[in-house]
Every structure is written in C-alpha cells, then in structure tokens.
N, C-alpha and C positions, 0 to 999 in steps of 0.2 A: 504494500500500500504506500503510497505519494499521501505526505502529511506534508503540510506550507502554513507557516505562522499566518496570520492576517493580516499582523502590522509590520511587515515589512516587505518590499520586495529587493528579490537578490535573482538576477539574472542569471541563472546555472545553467549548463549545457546537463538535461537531464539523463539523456544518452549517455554520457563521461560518468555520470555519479553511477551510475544502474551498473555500468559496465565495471568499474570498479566493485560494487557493492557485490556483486553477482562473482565474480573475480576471489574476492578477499573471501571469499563463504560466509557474509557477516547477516547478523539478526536485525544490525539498524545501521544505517549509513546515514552521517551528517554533512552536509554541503557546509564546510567551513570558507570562512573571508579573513586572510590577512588584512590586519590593521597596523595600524601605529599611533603613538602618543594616545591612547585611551582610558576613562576610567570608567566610562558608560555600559560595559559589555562585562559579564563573566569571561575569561580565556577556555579555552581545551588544549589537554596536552596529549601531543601522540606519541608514541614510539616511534622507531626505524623501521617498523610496518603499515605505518599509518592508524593502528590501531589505538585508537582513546584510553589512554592508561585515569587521566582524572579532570577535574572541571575545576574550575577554580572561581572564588568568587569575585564580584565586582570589587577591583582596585585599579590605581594605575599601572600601566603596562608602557613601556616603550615600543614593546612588538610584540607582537603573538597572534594566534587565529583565536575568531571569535564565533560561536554557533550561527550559521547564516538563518538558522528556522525551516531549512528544507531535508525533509528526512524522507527515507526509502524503509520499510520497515516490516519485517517478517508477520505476517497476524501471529502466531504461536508464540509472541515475546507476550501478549495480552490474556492468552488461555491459558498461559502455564502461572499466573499471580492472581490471587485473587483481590483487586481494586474495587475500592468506593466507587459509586456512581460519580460523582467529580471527586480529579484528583489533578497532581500536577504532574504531566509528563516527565519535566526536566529533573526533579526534585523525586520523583518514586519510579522514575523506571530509569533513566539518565543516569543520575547522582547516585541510587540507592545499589543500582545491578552493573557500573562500568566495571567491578573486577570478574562478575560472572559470565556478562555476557559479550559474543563479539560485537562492537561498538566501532566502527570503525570511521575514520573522516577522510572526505574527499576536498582539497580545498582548492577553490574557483577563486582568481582574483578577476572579477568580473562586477558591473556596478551592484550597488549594494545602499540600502535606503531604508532607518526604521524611520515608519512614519509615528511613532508612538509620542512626539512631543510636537507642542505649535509650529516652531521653527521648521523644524525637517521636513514635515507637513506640506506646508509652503514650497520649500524649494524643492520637494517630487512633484507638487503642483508644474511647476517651473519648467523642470527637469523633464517629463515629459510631454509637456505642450516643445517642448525642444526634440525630442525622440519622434512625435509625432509631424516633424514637418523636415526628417530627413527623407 
C-alpha cells in the first residue's frame, strides 16, 4: 500500500522507491529528503544498507534526511499488532518496531514542501502556480 502524509508534498519518483523497496525485501519503505541547517523535522538514521537503524527527534541538524511522508508499506506490518482505532503511525509502528522490522529508506533529493505552517502555505501557493505555467 502507497501511504502520503496530506500536509506535504515531496515529488518522488515512485517507480525508484517500489523498486528499491521490492529490492531490499522490506515491510515499509520511506521516501526520505536531505536537508540542511534544520530544527523543524525529526532526522532518520540509516545504515550502509539503507536500512533505518532509528528516528531521532526534533532538534537542530546541520545535515541529515528527514521523513519525506511517502511510505510503501506491506499490509501484514498492520495484522500482525494489535492497534487502537486511532493511533500514531510514526510513534507505534515507526519508532516502536525500527529494530524488529525491515524499515528501510529511499532518499529522493527532489522538491519537497510541508504545507503545515502559514508561511510555507503561501509559497507552495507560489511554487506551483510556477510549476503550472512551465
């Protein structure tokens, strides 16, 4: 299953992430974005396989990837816990299962936009009346 945050968009080549994810034999693949000079985001850390060894919280970062919100996701990561009717992805199946489960990240330096504040809002406002008059 193709899971995509709402409040952001992040342009992935979804083909690359599948193909990778499909590749790696993993139960969730994350479309991660390099950033830089940030304290807005959580980081993820990978190994030398790409695999998500752990999450880290919001702090400053000089550099590091950050959760893009676009996940690839085996159903049977859902069947085998038994979850509340609402829960938090990131926080009980992310954070709680990265040393059990393969977790692995794909990362796309490709645009990248949370709209979750006024400002940024604005400028994907912007941003795509500009996308749409190429």
């Amino acid at each position: 299953a193709v899971v995509i945050n709402g409040d952001t968009f992040f342009n992935v080549d979804i083909a690359e992430l599948y193909t990778s994810h499909s590749r790696k034999d993993a139960k969730i693949s994350l479309a991660l974005k390099p950033m830089s000079d940030f304290d807005r985001y959580g980081s993820v850390i990978l190994n030398e396989n790409d695999r998500i060894t752990a999450f880290r919280e919001k702090q400053f970062c000089q550099s590091g990837l950050i959760n893009g919100g676009i996940y690839l996701i085996d159903k049977t990561v859902f069947a085998s816990k038994q979850l509340p009717i609402k829960f938090s992805f990131e926080k009980e199946i992310l954070e709680a299962r990265v040393a059990e489960l393969p977790i692995y990240g794909n990362t796309q330096d490709t645009y990248f936009i949370d709209i979750g504040i006024p400002e940024d809002y604005r400028k994907a406002n912007v941003d795509f009346q500009r996308f749409e008059d190429l």
